[in-house]
C-alpha positions in Angstrom: 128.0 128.2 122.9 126.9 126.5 125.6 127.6 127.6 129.2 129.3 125.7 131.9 126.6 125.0 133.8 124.8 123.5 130.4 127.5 121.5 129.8 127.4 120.2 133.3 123.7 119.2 133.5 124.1 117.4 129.7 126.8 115.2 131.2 124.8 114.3 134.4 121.6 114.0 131.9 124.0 111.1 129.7 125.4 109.9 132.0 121.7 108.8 133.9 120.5 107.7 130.1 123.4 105.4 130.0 122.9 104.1 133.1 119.4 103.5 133.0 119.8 101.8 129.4 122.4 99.4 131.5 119.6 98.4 134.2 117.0 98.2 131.9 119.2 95.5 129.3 120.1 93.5 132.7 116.6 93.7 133.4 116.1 91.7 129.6 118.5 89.2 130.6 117.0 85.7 131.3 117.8 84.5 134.8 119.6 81.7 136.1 118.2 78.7 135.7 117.2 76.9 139.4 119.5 73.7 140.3 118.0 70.4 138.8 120.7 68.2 138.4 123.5 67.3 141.0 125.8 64.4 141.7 125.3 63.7 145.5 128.4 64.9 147.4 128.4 62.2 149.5 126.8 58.4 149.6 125.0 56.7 152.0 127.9 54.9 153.2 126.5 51.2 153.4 127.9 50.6 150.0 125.2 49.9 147.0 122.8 48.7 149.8 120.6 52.3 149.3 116.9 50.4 150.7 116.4 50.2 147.1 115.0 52.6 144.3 113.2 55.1 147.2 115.8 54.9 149.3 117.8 56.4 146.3 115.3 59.0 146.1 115.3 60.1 149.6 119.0 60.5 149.6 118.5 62.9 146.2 115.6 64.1 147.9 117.5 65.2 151.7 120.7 66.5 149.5 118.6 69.0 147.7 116.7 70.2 150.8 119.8 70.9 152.4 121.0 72.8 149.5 117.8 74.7 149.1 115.9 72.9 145.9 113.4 70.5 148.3 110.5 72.1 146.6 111.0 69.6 143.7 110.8 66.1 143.7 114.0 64.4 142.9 115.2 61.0 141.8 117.9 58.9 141.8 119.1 58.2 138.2 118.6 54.3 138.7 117.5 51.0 137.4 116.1 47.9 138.5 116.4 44.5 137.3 113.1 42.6 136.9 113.4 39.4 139.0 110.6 37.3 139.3 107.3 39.5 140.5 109.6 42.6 141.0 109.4 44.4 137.3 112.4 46.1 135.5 112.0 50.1 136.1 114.2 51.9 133.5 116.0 55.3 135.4 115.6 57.2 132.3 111.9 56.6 132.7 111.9 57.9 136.2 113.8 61.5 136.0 111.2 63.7 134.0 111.4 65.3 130.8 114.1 67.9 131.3 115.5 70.3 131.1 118.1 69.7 133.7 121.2 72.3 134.7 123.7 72.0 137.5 123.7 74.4 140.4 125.7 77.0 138.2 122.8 77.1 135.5 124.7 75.7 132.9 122.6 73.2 130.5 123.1 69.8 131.4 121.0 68.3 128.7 117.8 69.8 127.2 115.6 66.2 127.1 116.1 62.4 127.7 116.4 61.6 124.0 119.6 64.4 124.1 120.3 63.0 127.8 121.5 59.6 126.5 122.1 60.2 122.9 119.2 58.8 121.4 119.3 60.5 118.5 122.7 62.0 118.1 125.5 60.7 120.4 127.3 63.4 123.4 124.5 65.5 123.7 124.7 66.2 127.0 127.5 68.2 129.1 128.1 65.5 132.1 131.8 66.2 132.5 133.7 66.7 135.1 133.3 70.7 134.9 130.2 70.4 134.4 128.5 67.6 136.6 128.7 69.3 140.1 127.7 68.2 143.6 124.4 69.9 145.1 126.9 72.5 146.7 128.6 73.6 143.3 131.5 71.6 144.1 133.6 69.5 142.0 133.2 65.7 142.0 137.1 63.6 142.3 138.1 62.2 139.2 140.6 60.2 137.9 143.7 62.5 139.4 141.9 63.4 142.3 142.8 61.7 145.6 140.6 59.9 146.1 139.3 59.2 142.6 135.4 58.9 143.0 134.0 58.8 139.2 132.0 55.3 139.8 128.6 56.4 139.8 125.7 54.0 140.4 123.4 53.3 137.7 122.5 49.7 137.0 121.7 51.0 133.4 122.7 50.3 130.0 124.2 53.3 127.9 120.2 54.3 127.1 119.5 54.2 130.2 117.4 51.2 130.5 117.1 48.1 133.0 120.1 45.7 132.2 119.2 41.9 131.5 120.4 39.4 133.7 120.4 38.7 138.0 119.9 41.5 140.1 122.6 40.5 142.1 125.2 41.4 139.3 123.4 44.3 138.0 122.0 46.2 140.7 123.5 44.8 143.6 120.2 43.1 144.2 118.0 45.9 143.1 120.2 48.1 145.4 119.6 46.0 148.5 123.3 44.5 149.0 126.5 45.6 150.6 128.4 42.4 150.1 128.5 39.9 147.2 127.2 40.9 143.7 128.1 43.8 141.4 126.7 46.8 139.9 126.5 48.7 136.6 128.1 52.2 137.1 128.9 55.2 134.8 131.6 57.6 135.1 130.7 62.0 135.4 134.4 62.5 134.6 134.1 61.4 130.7 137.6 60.8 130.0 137.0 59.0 126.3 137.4 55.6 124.9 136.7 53.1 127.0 135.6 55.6 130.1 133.5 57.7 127.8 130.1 56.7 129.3 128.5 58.7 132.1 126.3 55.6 132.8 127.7 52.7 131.9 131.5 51.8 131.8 132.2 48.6 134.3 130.8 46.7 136.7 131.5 47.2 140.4 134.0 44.5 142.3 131.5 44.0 144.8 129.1 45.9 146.8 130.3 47.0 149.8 131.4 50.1 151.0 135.4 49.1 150.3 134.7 47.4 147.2 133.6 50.8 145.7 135.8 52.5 146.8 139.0 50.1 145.6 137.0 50.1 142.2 137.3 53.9 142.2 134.2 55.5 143.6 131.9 56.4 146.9 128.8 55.2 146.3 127.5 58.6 144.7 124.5 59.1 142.7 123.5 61.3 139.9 119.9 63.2 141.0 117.7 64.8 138.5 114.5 66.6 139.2 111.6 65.3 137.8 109.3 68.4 137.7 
């Protein structure tokens, strides 16, 4: 039979085993994934006027810096309407390949074919749970007081430049806080008719208080591109 003292050093001897088989499993676990996909928490405040595609970029760009991801370059999931000598640039064209995750780590979407559904539809995991600000923190939906789903896109549902004027697309390439409209998506998801993240409706105007009567603030989803 084994003595006291036997007993006691096999129980310190487990209980070290068992906790060095716990360190080394964490040790196996993959870690989190680093922040590459945010909606900004806040807008620029001059309505859809952003100074156009790089000065969508530079407000991704700032956010991110503040929150600690500026080593990556980061842009602004828009498009532009081709007018005259200005081409059509397609903002699934401009993001990168993916993967993207929010600020939590969780997936957002693995590639842009699963991004917007080009091959099977509601691959992606923009919801409002899900598609988080650059702090972690929720984005207002419908609800929420006040409700700020509109997201600026100026894409169709594949995330492509949309046909027509720039001043009812883009808001004149994203130029314009007065007359003219804009193509925006909704991160909240709420089915039907509201069930695109990038293309729902049409903004009633572009200033600052016309987005926000039409139910948003101007934000802007930011995905980085490396």
């Amino acid at each position: 039979m084994r003595t006291n003292l036997e007993l006691s050093i096999a129980i310190v001897l487990s209980a070290i085993l068992m906790t060095l088989a716990v360190v080394s499993v964490q040790g196996q676990q993959a870690p989190a994934q680093p922040m590459s996909f945010f909606i900004t928490s806040v807008g620029l405040g001059n309505g859809a006027n952003l100074g156009g595609l790089t000065g969508g970029d530079k407000h991704c760009q700032t956010l991110a810096q503040a929150a600690g991801a500026g080593n990556r370059t980061w842009r602004a999931y828009l498009s532009q309407t081709q007018a005259g000598d200005v081409p059509a640039v397609n903002a699934r064209d401009r993001i990168g390949p993916g993967p993207w995750y929010n600020t939590k780590g969780q997936l957002i979407a693995a590639n842009v074919a699963d991004l917007h559904g080009d091959v099977q539809r509601d691959r992606n995991n923009i919801r409002k749970p899900t598609a988080l600000d650059e702090k972690g923190g929720t984005v207002n939906g419908v609800g929420d007081t006040p409700n700020a789903h509109d997201i600026l896109t100026g894409s169709d549902s594949t995330g492509r430049a949309l046909i027509g004027r720039p001043d009812v697309t883009t808001c004149t390439n994203w130029t314009s806080n007065a007359a003219g409209n804009a193509m925006l998506g909704h991160h909240d998801r709420l089915g039907g008719p509201n069930a695109s993240w990038n293309a729902v409706h049409m903004s009633n105007g572009c200033s600052q208080p016309n987005l926000v009567a039409t139910g948003g603030a101007g934000l802007l989803y930011c995905f980085a591109a490396n």
